[in-house]
N, C-alpha and C positions, 0 to 999 in steps of 0.2 A: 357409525351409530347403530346397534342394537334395535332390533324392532320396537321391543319393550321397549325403550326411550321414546323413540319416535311416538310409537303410543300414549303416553305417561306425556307428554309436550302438547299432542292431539287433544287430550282431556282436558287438559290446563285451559287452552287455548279454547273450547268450547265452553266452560263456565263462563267465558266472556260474552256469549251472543243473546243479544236479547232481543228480540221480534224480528226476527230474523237477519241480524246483524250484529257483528262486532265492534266493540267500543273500542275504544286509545287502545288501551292496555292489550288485549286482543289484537289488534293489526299489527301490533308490534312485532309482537311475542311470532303472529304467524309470518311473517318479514323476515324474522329471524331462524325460524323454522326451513324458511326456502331457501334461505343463504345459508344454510348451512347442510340440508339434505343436496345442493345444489353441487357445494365444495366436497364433500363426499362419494357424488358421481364422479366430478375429475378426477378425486386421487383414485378410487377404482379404474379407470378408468388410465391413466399414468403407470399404475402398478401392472396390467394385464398388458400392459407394453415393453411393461422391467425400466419404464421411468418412474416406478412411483416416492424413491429415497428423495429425486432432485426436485419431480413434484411438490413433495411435501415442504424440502425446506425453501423451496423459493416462495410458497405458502407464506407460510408462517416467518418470512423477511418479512414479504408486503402487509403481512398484519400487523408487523413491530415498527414499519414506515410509518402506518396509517394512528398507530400512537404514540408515539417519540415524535416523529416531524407532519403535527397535526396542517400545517400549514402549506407544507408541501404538496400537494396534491397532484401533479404532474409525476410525482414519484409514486402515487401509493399505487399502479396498476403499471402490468407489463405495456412495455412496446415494442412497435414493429419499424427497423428503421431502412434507410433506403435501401440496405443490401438484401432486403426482407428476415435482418436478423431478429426475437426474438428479446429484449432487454431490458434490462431491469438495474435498477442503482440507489442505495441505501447513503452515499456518501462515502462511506468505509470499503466497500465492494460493490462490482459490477461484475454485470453476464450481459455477454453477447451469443444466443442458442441460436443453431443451425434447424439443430432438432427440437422444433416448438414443444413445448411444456401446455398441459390441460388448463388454464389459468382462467380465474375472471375477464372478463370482457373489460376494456378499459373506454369507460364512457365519456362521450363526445365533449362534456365540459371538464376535462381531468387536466386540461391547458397543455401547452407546448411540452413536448420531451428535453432534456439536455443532450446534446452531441456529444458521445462517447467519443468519435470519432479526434474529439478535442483532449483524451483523457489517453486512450488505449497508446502505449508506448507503440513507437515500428520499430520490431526488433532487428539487431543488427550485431553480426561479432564483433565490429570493430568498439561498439557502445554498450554490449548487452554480454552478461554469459548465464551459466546454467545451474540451479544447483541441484540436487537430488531433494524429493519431495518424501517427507515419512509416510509410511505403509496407513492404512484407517487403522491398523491394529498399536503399531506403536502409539499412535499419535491417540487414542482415547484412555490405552494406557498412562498416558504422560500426563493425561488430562482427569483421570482418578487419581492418582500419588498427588499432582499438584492440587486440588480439591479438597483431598483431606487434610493439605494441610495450610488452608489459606482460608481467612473470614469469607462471610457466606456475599457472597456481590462484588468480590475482590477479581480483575481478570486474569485471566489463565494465559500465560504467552509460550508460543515456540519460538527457541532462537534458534536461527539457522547457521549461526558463528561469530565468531569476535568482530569479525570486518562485515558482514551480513546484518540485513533488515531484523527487525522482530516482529512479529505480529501474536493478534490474537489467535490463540488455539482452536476458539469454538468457530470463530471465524474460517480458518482454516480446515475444518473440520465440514462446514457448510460447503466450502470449495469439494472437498475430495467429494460428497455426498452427488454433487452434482455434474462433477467431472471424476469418476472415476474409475477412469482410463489413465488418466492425466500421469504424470514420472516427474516434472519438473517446472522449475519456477527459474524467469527470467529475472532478473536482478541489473539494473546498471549499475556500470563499471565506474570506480573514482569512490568517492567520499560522497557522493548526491545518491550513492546507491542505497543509502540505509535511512533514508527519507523518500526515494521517489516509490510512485506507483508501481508494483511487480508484474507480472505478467505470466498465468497460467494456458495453457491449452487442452482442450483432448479433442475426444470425436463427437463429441456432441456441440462443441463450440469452445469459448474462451471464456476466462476470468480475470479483471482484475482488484488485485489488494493491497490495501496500503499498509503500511509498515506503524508499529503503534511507538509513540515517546512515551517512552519509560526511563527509570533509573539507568538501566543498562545503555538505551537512547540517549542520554545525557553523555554517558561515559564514554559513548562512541564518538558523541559530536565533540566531547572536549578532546579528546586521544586525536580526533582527524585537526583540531584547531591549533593544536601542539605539534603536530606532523608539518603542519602549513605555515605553522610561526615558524619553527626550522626551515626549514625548507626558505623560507621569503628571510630570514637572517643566513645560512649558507647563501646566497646568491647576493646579499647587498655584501658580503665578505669578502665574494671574488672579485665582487665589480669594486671595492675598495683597494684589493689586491692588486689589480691590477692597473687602476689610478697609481697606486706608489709605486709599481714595476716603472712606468712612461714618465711622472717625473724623474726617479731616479737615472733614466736612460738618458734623459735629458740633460738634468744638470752633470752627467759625465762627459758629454756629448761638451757639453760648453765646458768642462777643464780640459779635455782633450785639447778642444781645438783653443785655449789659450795659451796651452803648453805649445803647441806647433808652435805659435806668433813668436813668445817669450819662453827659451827653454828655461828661464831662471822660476819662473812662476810659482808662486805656491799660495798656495788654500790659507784665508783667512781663519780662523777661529769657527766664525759664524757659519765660512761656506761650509767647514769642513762638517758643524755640529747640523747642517740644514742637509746634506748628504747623507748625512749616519742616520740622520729619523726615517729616509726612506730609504737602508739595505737594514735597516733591523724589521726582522721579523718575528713579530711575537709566536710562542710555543701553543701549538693545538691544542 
């Protein structure tokens, strides 16, 4: 903010005092005056550290908390949690900072925090792998081409691949701003990979981001639901298969050993057509 501003606010705010005090309108205006000369300082103040990109946008999250999820209040202000990380959670995205952030002070009745600790995936090779995260450069390029050509409030998504999550770009975009060191995103392994929580890192601390349903989301979950119907039809096929292997072994097992008893023996009609339905094998 411009001194000229600040000035130009000053005046405003002084046509309100009359005998030596300010009316409503007046306390307001200068309330709002200090919340904002206040958030000013920290991001100066962010930026003279070379935090001021993550500054800003963990900012301007907790401002879009504080009117999209009016009700939440536990959310609109950063927290400190028992590892003394740093965190903050919109629902869609969470940070867990090492390296605290200039932030509003979160006041004593803002209520209980949520447990990330119930959210952050523990990553592991045998459940997790890795994908390659795009550059800030491709990825705002990606995010102007897709812009000019989508309605104005329509969201902007990066796919990370056929078998991979999707998410939002600006979203993803808030991640590199505030992790940007960061190379890669944790993804779980299997078909729950392109719905579950992902999982970023760097050296300022962690991110996590959830993967967005969209049209392509639909087409992944039916392509995985068609993979699993296969999959659960080859298996009831074998175990059919292999029921008509153990009767067949069976009922030869019993003309065998009738043929010992009686070499004249021979297969009725019925035995012969109840023998033949289990060695025929229908074609793949």
């Amino acid at each position: 903010m411009k001194t000229e501003l600040i000035l130009t606010r000053v005046n405003e705010i002084s046509a309100h005092l009359k005998d030596g005090a300010l009316d409503f309108t007046g306390q307001t205006a200068l309330r709002t005056l200090i919340s904002d000369l206040a958030e000013q300082v920290r991001m100066e103040t962010a930026a003279s550290n070379g935090a001021g990109n993550a500054a800003k946008t963990i900012s301007a999250m907790l401002k879009r908390i504080r009117k999209d999820q009016e009700g939440r209040t536990a959310l609109h202000y950063a927290w400190i949690d028992a590892k003394g990380r740093q965190c903050v959670c919109d629902s869609y995205r969470a940070f867990r900072l090492t390296e605290h952030l200039p932030l509003e002070d979160r006041p004593a009745d803002a209520g209980d925090p949520i447990d990330l600790d119930k959210i952050v995936p523990v990553i592991t090779p045998e459940q997790y792998y890795a994908l390659p995260l795009p550059s800030v450069g491709e990825l705002k390029a990606h995010i102007a081409l897709e812009r000019a050509g989508k309605v104005r409030g329509d969201t902007i998504l990066w796919y990370f691949g056929d078998d991979a999550p999707t998410v939002d770009a600006m979203y993803l975009m808030d991640v590199l701003a505030v992790l940007p060191d960061a190379a890669e995103v944790y993804v779980q392994r299997g078909e729950a990979g392109i719905r579950s929580p992902m999982l970023i890192k760097g050296i300022r601390g962690e991110a996590i981001l959830l993967p967005v349903r969209c049209k392509r989301y639909g087409e992944k979950c039916a392509a995985a639901a068609k993979r699993e119907a296969e999959t659960n039809a080859a298996e009831v096929a074998q175990r059919e298969d292999e029921k008509r292997q153990r009767n067949l072994l069976t009922l030869l097992q019993c003309y065998n050993d009738e043929v010992e008893r009686n070499p004249e023996y021979a297969l009725t009609p019925d035995e012969f057509a109840n023998i033949a339905q289990y060695a025929y094998q229908p074609a793949v």
